[in-house]
C-alpha positions in Angstrom: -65.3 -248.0 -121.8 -65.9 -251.0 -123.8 -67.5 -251.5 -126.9 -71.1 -252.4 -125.7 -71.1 -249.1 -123.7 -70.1 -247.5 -126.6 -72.9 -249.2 -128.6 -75.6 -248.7 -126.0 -74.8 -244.8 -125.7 -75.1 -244.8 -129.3 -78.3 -246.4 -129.9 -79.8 -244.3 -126.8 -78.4 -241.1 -128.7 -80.3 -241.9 -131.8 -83.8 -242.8 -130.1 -83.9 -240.0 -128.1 -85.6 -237.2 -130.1 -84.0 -233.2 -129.4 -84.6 -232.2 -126.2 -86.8 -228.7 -126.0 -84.8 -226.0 -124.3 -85.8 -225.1 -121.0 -84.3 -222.5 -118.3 -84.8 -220.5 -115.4 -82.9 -217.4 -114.6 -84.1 -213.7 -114.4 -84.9 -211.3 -117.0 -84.9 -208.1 -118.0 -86.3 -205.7 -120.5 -84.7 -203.3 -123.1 -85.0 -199.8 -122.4 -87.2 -197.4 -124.0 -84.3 -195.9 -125.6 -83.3 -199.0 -128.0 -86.7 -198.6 -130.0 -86.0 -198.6 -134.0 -82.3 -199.9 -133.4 -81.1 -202.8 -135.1 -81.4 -206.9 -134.0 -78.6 -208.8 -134.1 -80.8 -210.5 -136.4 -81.8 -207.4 -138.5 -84.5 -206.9 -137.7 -85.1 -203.0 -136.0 -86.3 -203.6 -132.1 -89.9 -202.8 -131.6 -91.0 -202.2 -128.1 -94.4 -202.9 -129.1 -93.9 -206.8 -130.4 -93.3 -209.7 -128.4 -89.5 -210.5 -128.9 -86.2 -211.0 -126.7 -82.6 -211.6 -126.8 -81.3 -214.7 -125.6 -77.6 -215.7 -125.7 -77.6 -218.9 -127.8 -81.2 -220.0 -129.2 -81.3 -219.5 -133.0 -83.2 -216.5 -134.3 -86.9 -216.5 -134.6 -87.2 -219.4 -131.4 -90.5 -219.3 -129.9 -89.8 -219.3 -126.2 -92.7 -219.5 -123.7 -91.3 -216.9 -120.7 -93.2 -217.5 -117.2 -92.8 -215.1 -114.7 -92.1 -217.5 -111.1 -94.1 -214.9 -109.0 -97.0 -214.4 -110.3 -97.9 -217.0 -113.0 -98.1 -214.7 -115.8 -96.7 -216.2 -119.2 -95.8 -214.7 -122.4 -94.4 -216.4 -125.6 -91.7 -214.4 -127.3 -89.6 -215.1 -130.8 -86.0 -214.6 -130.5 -84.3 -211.7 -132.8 -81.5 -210.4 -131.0 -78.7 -211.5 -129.0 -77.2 -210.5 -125.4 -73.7 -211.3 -123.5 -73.8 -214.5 -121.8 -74.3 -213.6 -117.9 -74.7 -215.5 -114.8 -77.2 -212.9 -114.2 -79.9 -213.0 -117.0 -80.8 -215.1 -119.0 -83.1 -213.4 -121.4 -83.6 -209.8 -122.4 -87.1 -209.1 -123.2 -89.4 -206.3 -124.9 -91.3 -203.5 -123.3 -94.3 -205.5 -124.5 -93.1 -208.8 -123.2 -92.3 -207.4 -119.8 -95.8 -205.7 -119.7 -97.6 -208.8 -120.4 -95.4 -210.9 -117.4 -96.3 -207.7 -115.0 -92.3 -207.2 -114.4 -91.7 -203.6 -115.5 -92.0 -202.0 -112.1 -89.6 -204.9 -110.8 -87.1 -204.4 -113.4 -86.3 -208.1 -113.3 -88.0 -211.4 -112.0 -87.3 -215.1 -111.7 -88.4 -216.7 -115.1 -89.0 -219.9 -116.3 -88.2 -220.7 -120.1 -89.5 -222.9 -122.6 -89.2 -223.6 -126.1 -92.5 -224.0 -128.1 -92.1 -226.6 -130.8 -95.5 -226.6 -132.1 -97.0 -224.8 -135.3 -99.4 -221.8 -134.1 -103.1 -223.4 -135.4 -104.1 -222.0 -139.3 -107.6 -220.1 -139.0 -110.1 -221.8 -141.9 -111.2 -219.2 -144.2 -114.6 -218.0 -142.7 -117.6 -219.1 -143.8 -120.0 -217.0 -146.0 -122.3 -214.7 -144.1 -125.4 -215.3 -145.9 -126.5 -217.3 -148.9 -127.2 -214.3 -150.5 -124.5 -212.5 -149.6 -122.5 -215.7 -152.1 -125.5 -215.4 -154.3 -125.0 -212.1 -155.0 -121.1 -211.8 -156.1 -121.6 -214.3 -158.9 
């Protein structure tokens, strides 16, 4: 290569903001039995919470998980990881798998996408009453 190719790669590197991760694959989901053991991350595995193992995405990636067959979509936070496998490519929580409608299938074709964006804040509510602020002065 020559040095304008070189150059050109270069300046296309550094204009081109991180690419998102995105995936499909199949899934799974952790078995009852692995309730209260420990994350890779440290966290203890709740079946009830919306989490997953996934073999390379840093801990505490939000990762939107769509089920291909029937539409259903979940977003989950990484806190453990699994083996890399041809097979799978995320491991999910009883909750998760509820929620995509796959725990009678065992595993489904999934689609995978980080979500970059901050969750909305909630503004504090608004008084009930102006006597209700009245009053507590």
């Amino acid at each position: 290569m020559n040095i304008c190719s070189i150059v050109l790669i270069l300046i296309l590197s550094l204009f081109n903001g991180p690419a998102n991760y995105a995936a499909n694959g199949k899934a799974s989901f952790y078995a009852d039995r692995m309730h209260g053991h420990r994350t890779a991350s440290g966290e203890r595995y709740d079946k009830t919470q919306l989490t997953a193992a996934h073999a390379t995405l840093p801990f505490h990636t939000r990762v939107l998980v769509t089920n291909l067959k029937n539409g259903k979509s979940v977003v989950v936070k990484i806190n453990d990881r699994m083996a890399r496998s041809r097979h799978h490519v995320i491991d999910l929580s009883k909750a998760a798998a509820q929620e995509l409608a796959m725990v009678r299938d065992g595993t489904v074709a999934v689609r995978l996408e980080e979500v970059t964006e901050e969750p909305a804040q909630q503004d504090a509510p608004a008084a009930v009453s102006g006597a209700d602020a009245n009053a507590k002065l």
